[in-house]
C-alpha positions as a LaTeX table, in Angstrom:
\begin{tabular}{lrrr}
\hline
Residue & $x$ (\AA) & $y$ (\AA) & $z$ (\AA) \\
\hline
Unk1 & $-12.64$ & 11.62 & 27.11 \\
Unk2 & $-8.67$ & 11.71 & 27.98 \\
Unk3 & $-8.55$ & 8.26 & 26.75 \\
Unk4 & $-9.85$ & 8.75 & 23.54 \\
Unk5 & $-7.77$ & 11.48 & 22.87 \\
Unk6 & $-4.45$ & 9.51 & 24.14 \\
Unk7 & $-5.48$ & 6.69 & 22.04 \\
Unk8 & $-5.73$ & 9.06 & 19.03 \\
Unk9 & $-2.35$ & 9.97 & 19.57 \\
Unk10 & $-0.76$ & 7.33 & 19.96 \\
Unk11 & $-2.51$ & 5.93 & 16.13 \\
Unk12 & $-1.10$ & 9.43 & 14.60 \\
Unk13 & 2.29 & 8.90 & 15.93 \\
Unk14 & 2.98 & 5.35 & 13.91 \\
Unk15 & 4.56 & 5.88 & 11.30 \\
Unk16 & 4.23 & 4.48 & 7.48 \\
Unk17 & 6.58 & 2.18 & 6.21 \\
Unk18 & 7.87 & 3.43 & 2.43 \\
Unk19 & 6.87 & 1.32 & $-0.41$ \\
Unk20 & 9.70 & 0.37 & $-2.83$ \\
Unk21 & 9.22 & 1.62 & $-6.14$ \\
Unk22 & 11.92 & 1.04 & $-8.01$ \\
Unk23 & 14.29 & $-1.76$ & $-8.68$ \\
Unk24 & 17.40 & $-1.99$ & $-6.77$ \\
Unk25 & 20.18 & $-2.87$ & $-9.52$ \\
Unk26 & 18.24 & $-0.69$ & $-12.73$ \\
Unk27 & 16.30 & 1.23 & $-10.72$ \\
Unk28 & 13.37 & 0.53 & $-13.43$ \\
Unk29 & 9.71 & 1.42 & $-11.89$ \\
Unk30 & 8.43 & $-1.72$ & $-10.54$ \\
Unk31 & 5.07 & $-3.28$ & $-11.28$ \\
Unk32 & 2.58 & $-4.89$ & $-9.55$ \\
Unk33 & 1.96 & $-7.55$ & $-11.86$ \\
Unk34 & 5.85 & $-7.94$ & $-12.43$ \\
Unk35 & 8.24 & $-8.00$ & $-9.78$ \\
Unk36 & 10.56 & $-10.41$ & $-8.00$ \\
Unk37 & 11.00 & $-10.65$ & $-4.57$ \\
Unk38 & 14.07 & $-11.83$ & $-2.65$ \\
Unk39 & 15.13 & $-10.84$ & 1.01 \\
Unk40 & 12.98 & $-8.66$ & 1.82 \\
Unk41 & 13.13 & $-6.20$ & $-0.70$ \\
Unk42 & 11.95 & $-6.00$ & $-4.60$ \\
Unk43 & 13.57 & $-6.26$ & $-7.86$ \\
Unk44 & 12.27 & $-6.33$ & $-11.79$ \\
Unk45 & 13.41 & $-9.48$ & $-12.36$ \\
Unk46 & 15.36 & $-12.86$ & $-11.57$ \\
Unk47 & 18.40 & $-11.01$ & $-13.97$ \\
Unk48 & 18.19 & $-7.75$ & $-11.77$ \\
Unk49 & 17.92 & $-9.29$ & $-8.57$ \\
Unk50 & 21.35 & $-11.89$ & $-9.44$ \\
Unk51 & 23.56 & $-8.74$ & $-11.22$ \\
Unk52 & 22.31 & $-6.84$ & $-7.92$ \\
Unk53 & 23.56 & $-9.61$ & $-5.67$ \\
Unk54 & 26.98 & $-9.85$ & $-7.83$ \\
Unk55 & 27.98 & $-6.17$ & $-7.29$ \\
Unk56 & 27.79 & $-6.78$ & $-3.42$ \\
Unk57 & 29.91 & $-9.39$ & $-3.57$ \\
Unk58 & 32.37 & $-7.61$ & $-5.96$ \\
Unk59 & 32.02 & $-4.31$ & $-3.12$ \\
Unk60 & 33.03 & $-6.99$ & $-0.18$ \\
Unk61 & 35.99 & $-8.42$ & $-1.88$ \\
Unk62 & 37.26 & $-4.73$ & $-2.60$ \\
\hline
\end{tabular}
């Protein structure tokens, strides 16, 4: 009986990982039949995802 209860604990205490919803550089609602993925993280499209990449490197330089 302890162990089922310390097993149910320990599911509870995982926590969710947040679902991006939005595009980094427009911040446009992304959809599931439209989105671009690069890196590890989601974007609206190729255009988004490259003007999102130029900023950081235009941040760096600064």
């Amino acid at each position: 009986m302890a162990l089922e209860v310390a097993k149910e604990g320990q599911v509870e205490a995982k926590p969710k990982a947040e679902r991006q919803t939005n595009c980094l550089a427009c911040n446009k609602l992304i959809k599931k039949l439209k989105r671009y993925y690069r890196e590890g993280k989601f974007y609206c499209s190729k255009r988004c995802w490259r003007a999102f990449i130029d900023k950081s490197k235009a941040e760096e330089k600064k």
